[in-house]
N, CA, C and O atoms as a GROMACS GRO file, in nm:
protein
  264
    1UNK      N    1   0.083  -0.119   0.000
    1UNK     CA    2   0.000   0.000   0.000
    1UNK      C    3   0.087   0.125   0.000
    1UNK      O    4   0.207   0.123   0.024
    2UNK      N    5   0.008   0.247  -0.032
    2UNK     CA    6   0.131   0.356  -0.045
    2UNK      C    7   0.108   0.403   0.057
    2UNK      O    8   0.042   0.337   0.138
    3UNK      N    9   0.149   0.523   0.088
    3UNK     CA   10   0.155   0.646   0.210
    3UNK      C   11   0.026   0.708   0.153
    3UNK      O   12  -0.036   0.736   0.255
    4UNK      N   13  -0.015   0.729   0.095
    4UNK     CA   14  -0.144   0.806   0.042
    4UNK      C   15  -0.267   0.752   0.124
    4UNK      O   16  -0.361   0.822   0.163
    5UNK      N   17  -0.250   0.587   0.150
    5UNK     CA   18  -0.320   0.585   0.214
    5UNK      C   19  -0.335   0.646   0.364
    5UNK      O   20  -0.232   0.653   0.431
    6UNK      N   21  -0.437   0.682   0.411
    6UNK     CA   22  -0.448   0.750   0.535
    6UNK      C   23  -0.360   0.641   0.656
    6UNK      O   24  -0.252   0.663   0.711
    7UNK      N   25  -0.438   0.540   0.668
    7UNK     CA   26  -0.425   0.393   0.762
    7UNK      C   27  -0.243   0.342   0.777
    7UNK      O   28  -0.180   0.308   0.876
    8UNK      N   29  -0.194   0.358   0.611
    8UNK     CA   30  -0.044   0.348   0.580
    8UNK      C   31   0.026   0.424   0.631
    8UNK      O   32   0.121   0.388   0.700
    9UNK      N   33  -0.010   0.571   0.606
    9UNK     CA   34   0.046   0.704   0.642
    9UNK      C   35   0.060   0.669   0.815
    9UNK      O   36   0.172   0.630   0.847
   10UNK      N   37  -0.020   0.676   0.903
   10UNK     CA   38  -0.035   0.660   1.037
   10UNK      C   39   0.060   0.564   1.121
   10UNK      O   40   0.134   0.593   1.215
   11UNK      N   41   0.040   0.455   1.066
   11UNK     CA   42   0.164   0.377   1.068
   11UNK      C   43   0.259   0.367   1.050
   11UNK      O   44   0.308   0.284   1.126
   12UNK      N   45   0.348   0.421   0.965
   12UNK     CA   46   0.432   0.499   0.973
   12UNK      C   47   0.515   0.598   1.039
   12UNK      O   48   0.635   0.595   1.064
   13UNK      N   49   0.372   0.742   1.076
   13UNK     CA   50   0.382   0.812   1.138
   13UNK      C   51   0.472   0.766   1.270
   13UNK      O   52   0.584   0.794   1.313
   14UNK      N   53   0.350   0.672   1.318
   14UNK     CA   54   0.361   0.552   1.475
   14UNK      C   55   0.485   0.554   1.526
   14UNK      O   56   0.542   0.615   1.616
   15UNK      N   57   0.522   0.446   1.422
   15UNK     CA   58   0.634   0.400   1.410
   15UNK      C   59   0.752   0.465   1.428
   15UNK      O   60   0.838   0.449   1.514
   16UNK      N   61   0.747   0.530   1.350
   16UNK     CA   62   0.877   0.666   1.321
   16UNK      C   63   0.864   0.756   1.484
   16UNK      O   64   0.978   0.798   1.505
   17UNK      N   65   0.811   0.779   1.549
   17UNK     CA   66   0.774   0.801   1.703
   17UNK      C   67   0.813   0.755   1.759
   17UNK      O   68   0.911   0.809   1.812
   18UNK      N   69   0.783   0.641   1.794
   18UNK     CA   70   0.869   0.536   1.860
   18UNK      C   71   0.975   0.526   1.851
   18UNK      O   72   1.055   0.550   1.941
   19UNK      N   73   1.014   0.471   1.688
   19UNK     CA   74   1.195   0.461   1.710
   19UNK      C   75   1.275   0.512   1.657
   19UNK      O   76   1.388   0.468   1.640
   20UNK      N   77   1.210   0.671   1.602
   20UNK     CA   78   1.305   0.759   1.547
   20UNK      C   79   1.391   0.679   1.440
   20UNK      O   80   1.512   0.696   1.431
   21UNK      N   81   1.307   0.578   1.349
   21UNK     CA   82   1.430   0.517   1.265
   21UNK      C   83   1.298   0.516   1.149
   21UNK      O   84   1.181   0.485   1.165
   22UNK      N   85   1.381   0.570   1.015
   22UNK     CA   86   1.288   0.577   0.920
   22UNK      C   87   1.261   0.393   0.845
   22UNK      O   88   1.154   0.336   0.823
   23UNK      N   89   1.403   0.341   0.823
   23UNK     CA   90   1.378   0.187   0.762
   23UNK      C   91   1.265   0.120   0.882
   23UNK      O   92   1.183   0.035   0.845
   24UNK      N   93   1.271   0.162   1.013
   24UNK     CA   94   1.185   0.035   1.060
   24UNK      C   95   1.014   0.083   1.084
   24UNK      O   96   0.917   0.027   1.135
   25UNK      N   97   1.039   0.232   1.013
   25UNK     CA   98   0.867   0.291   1.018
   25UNK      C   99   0.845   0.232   0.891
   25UNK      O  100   0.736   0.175   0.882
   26UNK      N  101   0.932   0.228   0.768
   26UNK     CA  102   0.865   0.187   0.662
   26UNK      C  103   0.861   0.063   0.667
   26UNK      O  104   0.768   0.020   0.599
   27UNK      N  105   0.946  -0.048   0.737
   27UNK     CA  106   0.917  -0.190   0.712
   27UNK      C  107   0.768  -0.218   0.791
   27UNK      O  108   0.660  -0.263   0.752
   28UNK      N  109   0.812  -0.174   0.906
   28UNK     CA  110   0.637  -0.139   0.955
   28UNK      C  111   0.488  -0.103   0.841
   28UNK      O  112   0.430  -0.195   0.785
   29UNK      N  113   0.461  -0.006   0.830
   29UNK     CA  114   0.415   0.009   0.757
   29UNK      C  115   0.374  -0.121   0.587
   29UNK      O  116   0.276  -0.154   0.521
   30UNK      N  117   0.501  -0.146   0.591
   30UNK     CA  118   0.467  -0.169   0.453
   30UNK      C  119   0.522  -0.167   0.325
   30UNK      O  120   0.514  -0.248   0.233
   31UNK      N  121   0.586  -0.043   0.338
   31UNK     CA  122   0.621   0.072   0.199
   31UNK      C  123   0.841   0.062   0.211
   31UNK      O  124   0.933   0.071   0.293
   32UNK      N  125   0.827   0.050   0.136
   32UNK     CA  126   0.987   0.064   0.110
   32UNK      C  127   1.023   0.214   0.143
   32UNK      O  128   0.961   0.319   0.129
   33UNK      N  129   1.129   0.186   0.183
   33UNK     CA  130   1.269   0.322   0.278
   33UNK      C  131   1.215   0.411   0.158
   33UNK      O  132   1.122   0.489   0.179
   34UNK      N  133   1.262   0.403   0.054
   34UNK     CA  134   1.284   0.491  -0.039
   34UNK      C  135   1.154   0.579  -0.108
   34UNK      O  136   1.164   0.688  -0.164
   35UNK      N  137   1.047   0.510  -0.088
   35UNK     CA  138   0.912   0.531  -0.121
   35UNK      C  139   0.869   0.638  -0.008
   35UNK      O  140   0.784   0.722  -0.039
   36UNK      N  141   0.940   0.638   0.154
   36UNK     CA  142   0.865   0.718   0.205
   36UNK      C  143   0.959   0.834   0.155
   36UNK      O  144   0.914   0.943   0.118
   37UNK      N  145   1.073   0.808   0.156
   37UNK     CA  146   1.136   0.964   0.105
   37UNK      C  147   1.118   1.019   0.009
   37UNK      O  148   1.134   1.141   0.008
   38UNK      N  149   1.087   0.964  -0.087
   38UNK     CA  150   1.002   1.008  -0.205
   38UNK      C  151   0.866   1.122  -0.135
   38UNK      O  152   0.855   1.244  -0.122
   39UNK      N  153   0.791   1.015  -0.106
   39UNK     CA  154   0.665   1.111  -0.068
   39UNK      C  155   0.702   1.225   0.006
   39UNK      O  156   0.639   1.324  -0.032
   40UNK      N  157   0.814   1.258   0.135
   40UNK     CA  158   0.858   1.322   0.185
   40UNK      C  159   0.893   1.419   0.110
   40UNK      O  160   0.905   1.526   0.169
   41UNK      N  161   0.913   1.418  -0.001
   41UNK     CA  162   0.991   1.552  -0.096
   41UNK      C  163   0.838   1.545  -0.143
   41UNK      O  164   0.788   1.566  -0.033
   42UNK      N  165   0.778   1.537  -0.191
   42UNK     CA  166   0.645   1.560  -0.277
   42UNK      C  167   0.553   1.629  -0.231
   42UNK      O  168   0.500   1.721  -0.292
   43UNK      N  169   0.517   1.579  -0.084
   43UNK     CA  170   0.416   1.600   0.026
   43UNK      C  171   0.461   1.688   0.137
   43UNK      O  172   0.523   1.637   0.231
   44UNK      N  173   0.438   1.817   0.137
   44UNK     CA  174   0.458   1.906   0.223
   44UNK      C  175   0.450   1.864   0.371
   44UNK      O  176   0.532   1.860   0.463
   45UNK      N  177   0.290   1.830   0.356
   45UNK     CA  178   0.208   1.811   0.493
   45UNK      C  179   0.286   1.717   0.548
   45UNK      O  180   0.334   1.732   0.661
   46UNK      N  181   0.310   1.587   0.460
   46UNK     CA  182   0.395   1.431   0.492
   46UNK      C  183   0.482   1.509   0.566
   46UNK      O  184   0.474   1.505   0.688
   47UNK      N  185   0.582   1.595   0.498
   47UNK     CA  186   0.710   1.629   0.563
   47UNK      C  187   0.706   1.700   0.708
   47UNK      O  188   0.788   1.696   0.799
   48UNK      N  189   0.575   1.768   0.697
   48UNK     CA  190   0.560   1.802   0.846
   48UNK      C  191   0.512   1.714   0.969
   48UNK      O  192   0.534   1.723   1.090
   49UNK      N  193   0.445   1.635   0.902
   49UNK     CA  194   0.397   1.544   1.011
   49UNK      C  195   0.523   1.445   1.040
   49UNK      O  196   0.531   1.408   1.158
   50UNK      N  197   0.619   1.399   0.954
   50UNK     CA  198   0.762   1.340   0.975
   50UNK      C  199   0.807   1.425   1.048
   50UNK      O  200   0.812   1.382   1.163
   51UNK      N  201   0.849   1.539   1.039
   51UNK     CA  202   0.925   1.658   1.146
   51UNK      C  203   0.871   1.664   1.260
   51UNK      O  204   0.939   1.715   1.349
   52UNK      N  205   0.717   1.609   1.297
   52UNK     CA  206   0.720   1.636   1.410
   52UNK      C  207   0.702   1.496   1.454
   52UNK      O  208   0.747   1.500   1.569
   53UNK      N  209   0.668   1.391   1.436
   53UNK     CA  210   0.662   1.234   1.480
   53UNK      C  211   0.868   1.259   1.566
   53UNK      O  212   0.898   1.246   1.684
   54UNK      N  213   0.941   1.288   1.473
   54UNK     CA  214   1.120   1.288   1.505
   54UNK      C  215   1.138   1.384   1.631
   54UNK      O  216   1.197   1.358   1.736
   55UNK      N  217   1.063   1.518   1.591
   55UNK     CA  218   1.014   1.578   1.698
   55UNK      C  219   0.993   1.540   1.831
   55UNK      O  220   1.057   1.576   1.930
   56UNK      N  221   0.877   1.448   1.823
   56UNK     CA  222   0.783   1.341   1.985
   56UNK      C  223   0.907   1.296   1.989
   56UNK      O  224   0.990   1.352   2.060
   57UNK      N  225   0.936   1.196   1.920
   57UNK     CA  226   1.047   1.089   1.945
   57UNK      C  227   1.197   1.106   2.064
   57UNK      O  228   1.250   1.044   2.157
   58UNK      N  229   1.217   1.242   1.977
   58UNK     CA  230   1.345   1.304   2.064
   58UNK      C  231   1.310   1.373   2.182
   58UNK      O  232   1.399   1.384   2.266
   59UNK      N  233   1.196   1.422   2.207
   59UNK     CA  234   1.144   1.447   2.338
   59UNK      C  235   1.123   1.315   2.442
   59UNK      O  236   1.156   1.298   2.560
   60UNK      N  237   1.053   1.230   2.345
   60UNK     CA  238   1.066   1.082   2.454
   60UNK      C  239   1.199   1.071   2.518
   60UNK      O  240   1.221   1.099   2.636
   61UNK      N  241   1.304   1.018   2.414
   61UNK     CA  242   1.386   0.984   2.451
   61UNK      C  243   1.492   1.033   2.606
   61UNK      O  244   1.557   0.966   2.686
   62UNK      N  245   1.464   1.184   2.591
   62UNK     CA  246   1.527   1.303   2.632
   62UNK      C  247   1.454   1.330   2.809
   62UNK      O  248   1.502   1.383   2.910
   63UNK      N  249   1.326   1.267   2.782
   63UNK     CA  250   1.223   1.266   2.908
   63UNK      C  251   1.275   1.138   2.980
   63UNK      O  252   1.269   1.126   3.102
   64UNK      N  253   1.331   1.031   2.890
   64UNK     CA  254   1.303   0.926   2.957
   64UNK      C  255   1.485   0.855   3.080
   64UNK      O  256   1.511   0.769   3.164
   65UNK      N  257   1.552   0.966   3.004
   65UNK     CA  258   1.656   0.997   3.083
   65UNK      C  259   1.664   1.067   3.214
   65UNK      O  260   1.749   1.054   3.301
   66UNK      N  261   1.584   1.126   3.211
   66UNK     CA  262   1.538   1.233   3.325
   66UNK      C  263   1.476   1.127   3.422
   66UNK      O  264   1.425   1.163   3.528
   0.00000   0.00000   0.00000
């Protein structure tokens, strides 16, 4: 399935939250490494919602030291 889909997209999103690692949001998902970076250059919104999933992520991490 692509990232276009909403359900795909999310999962992804998830993913990429969790482990701040783009290969294991896309194996997750579904969609090949290269396919999300693709959409990432195409898709504005994509790119923002990636900026901030890396965003959460590094705040987790950063909280969870504390």
């Amino acid at each position: 399935m692509a990232l276009r889909h909403p359900k795909v997209r999310e999962r992804f999103l998830a993913a990429l939250m969790e482990s701040g690692c783009v290969t294991y949001a896309a194996h997750w998902a579904g969609v090949a490494r290269k396919t999300a970076y693709r959409h990432r250059e195409r898709f504005r919104l994509f790119a923002a919602e990636w900026d901030a999933a890396l965003d959460e992520h590094e705040k987790r991490e950063l909280t969870s030291v504390w």
